[in-house]
C-alpha positions in Angstrom: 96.6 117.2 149.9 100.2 118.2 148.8 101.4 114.7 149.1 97.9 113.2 147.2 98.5 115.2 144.2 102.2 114.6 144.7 101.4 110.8 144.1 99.0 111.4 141.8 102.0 113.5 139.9 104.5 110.1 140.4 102.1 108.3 139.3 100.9 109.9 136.2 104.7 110.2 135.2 105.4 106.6 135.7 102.5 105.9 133.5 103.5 108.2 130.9 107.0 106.6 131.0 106.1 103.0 130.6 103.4 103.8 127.4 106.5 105.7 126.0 108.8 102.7 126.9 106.3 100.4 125.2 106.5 102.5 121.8 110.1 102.6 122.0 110.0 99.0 122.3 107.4 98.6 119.2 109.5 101.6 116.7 112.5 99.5 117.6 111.1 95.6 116.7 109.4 97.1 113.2 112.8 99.0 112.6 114.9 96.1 112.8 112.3 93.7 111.0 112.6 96.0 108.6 115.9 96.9 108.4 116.6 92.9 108.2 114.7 92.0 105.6 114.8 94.7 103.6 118.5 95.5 103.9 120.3 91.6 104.2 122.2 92.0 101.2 120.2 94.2 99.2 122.4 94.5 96.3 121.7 90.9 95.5 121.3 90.0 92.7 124.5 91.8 90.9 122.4 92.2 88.0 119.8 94.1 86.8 116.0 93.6 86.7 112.7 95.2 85.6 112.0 99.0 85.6 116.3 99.0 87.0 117.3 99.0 83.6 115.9 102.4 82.9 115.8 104.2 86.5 119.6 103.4 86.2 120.5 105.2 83.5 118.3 108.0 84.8 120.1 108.4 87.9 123.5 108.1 86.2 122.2 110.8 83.8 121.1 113.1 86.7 124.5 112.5 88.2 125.8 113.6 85.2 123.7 116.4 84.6 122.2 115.2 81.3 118.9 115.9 80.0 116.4 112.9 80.1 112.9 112.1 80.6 110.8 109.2 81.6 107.6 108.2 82.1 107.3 109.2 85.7 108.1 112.5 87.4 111.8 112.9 88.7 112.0 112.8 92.0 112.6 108.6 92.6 115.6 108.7 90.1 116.8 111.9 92.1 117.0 110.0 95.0 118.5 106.5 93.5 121.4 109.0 92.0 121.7 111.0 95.7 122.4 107.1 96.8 124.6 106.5 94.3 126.2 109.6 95.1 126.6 109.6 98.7 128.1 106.0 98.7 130.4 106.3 96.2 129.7 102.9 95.3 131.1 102.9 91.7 133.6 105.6 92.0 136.1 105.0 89.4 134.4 103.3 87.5 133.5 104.0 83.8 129.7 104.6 83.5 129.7 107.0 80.3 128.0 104.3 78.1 125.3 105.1 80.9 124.2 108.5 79.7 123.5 107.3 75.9 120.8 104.8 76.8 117.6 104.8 78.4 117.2 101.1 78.8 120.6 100.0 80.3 121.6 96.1 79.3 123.6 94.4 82.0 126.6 94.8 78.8 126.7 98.3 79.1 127.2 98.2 82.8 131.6 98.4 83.9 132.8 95.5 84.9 132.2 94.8 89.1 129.7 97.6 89.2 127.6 97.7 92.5 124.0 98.0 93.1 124.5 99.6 96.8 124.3 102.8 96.1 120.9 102.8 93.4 119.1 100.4 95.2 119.8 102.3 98.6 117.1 105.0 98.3 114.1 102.8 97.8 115.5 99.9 100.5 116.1 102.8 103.1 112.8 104.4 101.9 111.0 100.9 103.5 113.0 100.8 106.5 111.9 103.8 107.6 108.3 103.2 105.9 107.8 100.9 108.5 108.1 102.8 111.7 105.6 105.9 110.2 103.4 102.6 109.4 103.4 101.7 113.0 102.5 105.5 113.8 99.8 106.1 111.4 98.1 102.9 112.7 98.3 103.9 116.2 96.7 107.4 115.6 93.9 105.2 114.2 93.1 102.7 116.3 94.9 104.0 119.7 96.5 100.5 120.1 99.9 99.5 120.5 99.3 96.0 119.8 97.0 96.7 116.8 99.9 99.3 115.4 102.7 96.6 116.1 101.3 93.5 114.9 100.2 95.4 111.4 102.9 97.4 110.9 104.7 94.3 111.0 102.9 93.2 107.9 105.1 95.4 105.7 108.3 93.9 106.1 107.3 90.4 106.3 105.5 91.1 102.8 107.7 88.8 99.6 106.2 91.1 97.1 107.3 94.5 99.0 110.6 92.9 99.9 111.3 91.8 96.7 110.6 94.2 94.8 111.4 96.9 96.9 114.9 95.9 97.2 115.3 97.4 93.7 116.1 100.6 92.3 112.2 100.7 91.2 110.3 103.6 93.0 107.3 102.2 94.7 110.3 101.4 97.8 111.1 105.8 97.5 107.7 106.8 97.3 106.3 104.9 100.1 107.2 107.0 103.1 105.9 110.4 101.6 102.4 108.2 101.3 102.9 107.2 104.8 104.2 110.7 106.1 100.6 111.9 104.4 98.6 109.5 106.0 100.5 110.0 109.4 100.2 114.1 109.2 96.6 113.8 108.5 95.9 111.8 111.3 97.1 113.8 113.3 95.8 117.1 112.3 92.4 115.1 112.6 93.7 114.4 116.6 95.0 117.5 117.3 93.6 119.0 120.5 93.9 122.2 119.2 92.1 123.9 116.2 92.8 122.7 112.7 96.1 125.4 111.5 96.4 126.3 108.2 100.5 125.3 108.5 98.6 121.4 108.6 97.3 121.5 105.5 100.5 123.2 103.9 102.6 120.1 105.4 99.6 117.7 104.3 99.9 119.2 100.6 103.7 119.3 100.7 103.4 115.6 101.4 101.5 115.0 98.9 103.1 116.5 96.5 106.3 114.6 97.5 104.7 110.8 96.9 103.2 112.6 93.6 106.4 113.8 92.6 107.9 110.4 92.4 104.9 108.7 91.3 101.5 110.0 90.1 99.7 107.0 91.4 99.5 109.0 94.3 96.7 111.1 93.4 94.2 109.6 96.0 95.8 111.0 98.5 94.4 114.5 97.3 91.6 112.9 99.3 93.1 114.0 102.6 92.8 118.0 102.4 88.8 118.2 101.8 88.2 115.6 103.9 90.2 117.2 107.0 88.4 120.4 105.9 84.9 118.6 106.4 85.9 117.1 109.4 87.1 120.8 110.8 83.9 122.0 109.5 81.7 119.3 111.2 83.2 120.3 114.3 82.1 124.0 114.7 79.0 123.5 112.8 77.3 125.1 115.8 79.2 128.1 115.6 80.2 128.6 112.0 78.1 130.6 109.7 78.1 130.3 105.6 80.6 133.3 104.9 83.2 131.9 108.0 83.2 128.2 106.1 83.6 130.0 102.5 86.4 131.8 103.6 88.0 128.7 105.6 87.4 126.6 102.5 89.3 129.1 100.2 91.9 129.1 102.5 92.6 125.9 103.2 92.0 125.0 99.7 95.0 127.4 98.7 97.5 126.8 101.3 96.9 122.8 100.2 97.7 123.6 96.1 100.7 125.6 97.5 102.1 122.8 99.7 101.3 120.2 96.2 102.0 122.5 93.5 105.5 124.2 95.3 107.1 121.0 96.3 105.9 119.0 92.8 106.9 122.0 90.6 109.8 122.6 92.4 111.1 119.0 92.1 110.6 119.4 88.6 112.6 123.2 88.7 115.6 121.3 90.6 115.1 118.7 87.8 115.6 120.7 85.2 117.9 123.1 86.6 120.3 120.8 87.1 120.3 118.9 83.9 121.2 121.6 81.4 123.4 118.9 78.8 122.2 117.3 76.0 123.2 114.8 74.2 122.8 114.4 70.6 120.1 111.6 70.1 118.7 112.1 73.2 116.0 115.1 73.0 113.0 112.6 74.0 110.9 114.6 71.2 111.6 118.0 73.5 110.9 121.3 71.6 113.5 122.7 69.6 113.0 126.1 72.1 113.7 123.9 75.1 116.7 122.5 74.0 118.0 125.8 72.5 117.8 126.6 76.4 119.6 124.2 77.7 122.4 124.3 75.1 122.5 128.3 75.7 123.4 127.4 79.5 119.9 128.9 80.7 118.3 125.8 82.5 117.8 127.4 85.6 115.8 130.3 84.1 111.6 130.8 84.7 111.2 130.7 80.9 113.2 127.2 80.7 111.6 125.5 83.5 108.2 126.3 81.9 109.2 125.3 78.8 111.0 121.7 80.2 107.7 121.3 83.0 105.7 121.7 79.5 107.7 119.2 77.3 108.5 116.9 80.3 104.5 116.4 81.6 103.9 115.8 77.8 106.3 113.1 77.3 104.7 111.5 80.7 101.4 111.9 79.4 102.3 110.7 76.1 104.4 107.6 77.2 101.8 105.1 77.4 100.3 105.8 74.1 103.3 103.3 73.1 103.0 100.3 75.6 100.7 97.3 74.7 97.6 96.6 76.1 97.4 93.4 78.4 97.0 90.4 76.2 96.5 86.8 77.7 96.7 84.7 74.7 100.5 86.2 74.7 102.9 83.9 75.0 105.0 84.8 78.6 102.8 87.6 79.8 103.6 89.2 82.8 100.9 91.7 82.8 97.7 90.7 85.1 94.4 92.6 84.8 93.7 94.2 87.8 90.9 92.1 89.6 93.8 89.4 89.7 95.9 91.5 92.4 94.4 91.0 95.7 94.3 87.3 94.9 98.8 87.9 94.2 98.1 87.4 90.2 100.2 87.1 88.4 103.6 87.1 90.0 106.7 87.8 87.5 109.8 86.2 87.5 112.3 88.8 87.6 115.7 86.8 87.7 116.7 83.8 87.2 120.2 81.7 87.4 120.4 78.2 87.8 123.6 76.7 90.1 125.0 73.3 90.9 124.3 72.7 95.0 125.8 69.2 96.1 125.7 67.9 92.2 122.1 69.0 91.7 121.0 71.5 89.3 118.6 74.2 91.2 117.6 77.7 91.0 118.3 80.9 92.2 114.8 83.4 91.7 114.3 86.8 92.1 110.5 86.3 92.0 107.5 88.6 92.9 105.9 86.9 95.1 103.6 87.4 97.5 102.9 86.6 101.5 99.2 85.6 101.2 99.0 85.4 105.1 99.2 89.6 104.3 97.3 89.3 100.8 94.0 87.2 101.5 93.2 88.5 104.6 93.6 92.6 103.3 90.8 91.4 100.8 89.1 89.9 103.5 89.2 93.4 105.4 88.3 95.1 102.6 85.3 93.0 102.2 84.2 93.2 105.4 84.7 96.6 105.2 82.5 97.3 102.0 79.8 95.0 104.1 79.8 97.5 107.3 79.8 100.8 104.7 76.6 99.4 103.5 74.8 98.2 106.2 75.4 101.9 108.1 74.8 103.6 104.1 71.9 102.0 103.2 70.3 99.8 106.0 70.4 102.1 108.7 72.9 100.0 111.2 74.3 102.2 114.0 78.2 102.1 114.4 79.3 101.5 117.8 82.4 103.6 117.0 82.0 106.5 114.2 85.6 106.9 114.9 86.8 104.0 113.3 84.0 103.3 110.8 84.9 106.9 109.7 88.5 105.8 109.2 87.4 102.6 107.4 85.1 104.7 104.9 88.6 106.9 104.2 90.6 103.6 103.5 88.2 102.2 101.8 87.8 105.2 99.4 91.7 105.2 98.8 91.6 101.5 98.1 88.7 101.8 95.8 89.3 105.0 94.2 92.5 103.5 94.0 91.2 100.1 91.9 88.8 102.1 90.0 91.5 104.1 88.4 93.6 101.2 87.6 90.8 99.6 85.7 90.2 102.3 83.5 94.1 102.1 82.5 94.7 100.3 78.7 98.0 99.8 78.9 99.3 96.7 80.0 99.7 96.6 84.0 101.4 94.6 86.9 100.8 93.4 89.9 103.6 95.5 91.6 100.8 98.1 90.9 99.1 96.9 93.5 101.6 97.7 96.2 100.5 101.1 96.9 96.6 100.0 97.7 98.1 96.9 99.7 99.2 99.6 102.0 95.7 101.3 102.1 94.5 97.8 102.4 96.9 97.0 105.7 95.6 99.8 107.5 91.9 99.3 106.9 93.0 95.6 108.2 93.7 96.7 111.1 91.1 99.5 111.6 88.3 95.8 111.3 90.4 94.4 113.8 90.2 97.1 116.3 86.8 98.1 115.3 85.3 94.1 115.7 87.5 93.7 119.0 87.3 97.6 120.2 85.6 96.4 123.8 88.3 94.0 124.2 91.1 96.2 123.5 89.3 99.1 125.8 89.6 96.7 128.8 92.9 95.4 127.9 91.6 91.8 127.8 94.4 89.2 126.6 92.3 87.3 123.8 92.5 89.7 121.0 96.2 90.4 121.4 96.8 86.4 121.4 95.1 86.7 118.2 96.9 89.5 117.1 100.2 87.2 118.5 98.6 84.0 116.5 98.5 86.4 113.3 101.8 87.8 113.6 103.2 84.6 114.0 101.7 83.4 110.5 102.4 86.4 108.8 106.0 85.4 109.8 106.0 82.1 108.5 104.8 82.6 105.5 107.0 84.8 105.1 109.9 82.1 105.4 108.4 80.1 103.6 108.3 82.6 100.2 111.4 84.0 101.0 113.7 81.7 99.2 111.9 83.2 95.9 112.7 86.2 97.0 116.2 86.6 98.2 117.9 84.3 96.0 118.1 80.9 97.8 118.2 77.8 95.4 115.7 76.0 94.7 114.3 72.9 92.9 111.2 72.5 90.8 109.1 70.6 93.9 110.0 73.2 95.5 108.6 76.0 93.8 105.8 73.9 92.9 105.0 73.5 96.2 104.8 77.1 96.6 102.1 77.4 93.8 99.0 77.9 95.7 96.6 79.2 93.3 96.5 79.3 89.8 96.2 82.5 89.3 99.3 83.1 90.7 100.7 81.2 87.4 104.0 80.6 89.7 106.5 78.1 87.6 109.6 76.6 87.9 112.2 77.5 85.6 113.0 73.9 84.0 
């Protein structure tokens, strides 16, 4: 018997080993996909582009310990200056003009200034985005090859890559959405009973994605939803005062893990940006600034006066950017039904060089893989279908499971979209980046849930199909990528690129 259960030991170890080998094999390939295409000379172009010409002169500002404000909360410039800091990347170099401007001009930059440190928060942000991408989706759908081949879609997506190589902050604030989506699942697999140390790490989380961008609200999905799933489960046991007090409790311990680590960005924030320069108040009270000026920024009463004035000025922000207009001549807005087809894309950078006595281009262009686009619409569709055939038609799931995790993404996406559409400001279709990601898992929760017999038996068809996929993903890829990174470019070429209209794509003549 000894030797039977010493086998069965062996054995169980050997298994153990290889399913751990085979995950260290799939964290290393997304790792360096990602690290590849996100970090292959990331600080091209020299130059700066979109939203960089104010998150620059943030981050120098925080560097400086200068008083700004923008329309976001503070965190993602916090982390473009930490890059900036810890590479030293323009040490030396004269950057004072920085701190008198909130809308840098590639003028005001020193001469020979480098974009390796700014741009290194958001492009190390995706590298390791990545990785807790191939995590989450293995907590959902308990397959290796479903979590590889998806998780791969991130880094072989133009519009992530392009404009995530940027010191924009979609690139910072991805993995606290991930780390969210990753803790929950796991609380949700946990053998053991829900803790209330899950939902503070959940709301921390949170709180993190929402303190670099607010977009993230959907995400304060996650908490009740874990709470009704921990409810559902001792529903034979639980009486009405025991789920009262469990739903006061977790509800606190979730605004604690939010509220400390979003507030307290916002202390760090102010605490450590107690000058002021003339000109630059950003319409903060006169009290506030008497604060700073008196050397008290680290004081209660001033960070309740700057969290007052500073959520103001984000609240009040868009009140001054135009709506979306079509008829506008050069447009880069899109409205928001446009983005799952990749409409419109923007040209961020242009330069046009002389290759072999031919003019052509080089483009920093948003751009994206529709290989990853079209068929995220497709899931979402689909998925839309199955919610309303088990909602309204009665149809029984053959794995609550996964529908369940479905109906989550699909609320995300949705609740997501909805929001967007009630925006009047003029938006972009980098807005879309954040419900791409909803939309990549749900993806691959239709894949596993249509192919979930398959995958149970190990059978090799859906993973060929999940091979086939990855290998179009990839060349589609390749085949935007030269809008992307900067490779020259002539107008057949980026005409043949133009696949639908609505992606108004056009060469720069």
């Amino acid at each position: 018997m000894r030797n039977l259960n010493g086998a069965g030991l062996a054995q169980s170890l050997r298994a153990a080993l290889t399913r751990n080998a085979l995950h260290a094999v799939a964290l290393v390939l997304v790792c360096l996909t990602a690290t590849l295409t996100f970090g292959t000379r990331y600080w091209q172009p020299e130059s700066l582009f979109w939203d960089e010409n104010y998150h620059v002169a943030s981050a120098h500002k925080q560097l400086a310990g200068v008083m700004y404000m923008e329309n976001h909360p503070p965190l993602g410039k916090m982390l473009i200056a930490l890059g900036e800091s810890a590479t030293g990347a323009n040490a030396g170099r004269e950057t004072t003009a920085l701190l008198h401007t909130d809308h840098v001009s590639q003028a005001q930059l020193p001469p020979g200034y480098s974009f390796k440190g700014v741009r290194l928060a958001s492009v190390l942000g995706l590298i390791l985005s990545a990785p807790l991408l191939y995590l989450l989706l293995f907590e959902a759908t308990r397959s290796r090859a479903v979590a590889l081949c998806f998780a791969l879609l991130l880094p072989l997506d133009n519009a992530w890559v392009t404009h995530g190589r940027a010191a924009m902050l979609e690139g910072v604030q991805l993995p606290f959405v991930l780390l969210a989506l990753w803790l929950f699942a796991r609380s949700v697999r946990s053998s053991t009973a829900i803790r209330l140390h899950h939902y503070l790490l959940l709301g921390a989380s949170i709180g993190l994605a929402l303190a670099v961008k607010l977009n993230a609200a959907p995400l304060l999905l996650l908490p009740p939803v874990l709470l009704g799933l921990e409810l559902w489960r001792q529903r034979g046991s639980l009486s009405l005062l025991h789920a009262a007090g469990r739903s006061v409790s977790t509800g606190a311990t979730t605004i604690v893990g939010v509220a400390g680590v979003f507030f307290g960005v916002f202390w760090l924030q102010i605490a450590l940006s107690p000058t002021v320069i003339d000109g630059r108040t950003y319409k903060a009270s006169p009290e506030y600034i008497a604060a700073l000026r008196q050397g008290r920024s680290a004081a209660p009463s001033t960070f309740m006066l700057g969290l007052r004035d500073h959520l103001r000025y984000i609240a009040e922000y868009s009140d001054g950017v135009p709506r979306f207009d079509a008829c506008k001549p050069g447009e880069n807005g899109s409205p928001a039904l446009h983005w799952p087809l990749g409409g419109k894309t923007i040209n961020y950078r242009w330069a046009k060089v002389e290759v072999d006595g031919q003019t052509k281009v080089d483009y920093t262009y948003l751009v994206t893989n529709p290989l990853v686009w079209l068929p995220v619409l497709a899931g979402m569709l689909l998925s839309f279908a199955l919610l309303l055939a088990w909602a309204v038609f009665g149809l029984v799931p053959t794995d609550r499971r996964l529908l369940g995790w479905i109906a989550l993404m699909s609320a995300l996406y949705l609740g997501y979209m909805v929001s967007m559409l009630q925006v009047e400001r003029v938006m972009y279709l980098y807005h879309y980046l954040l419900p791409l990601i909803f939309g990549i898992v749900n993806l691959a929760l239709v894949f596993a849930y249509v192919f979930r017999e398959s995958l149970a038996r190990g059978d090799w068809h859906p993973r060929l199909n999940l091979a086939a996929y990855a290998g179009l993903v990839l060349a589609g890829f390749l085949y935007f990528a030269p809008l992307g990174y900067g490779w020259p470019l002539d107008e057949n070429a980026v005409e043949r690129r133009a696949w639908l209209q609505v992606w108004k794509l056009e060469p720069v003549r």
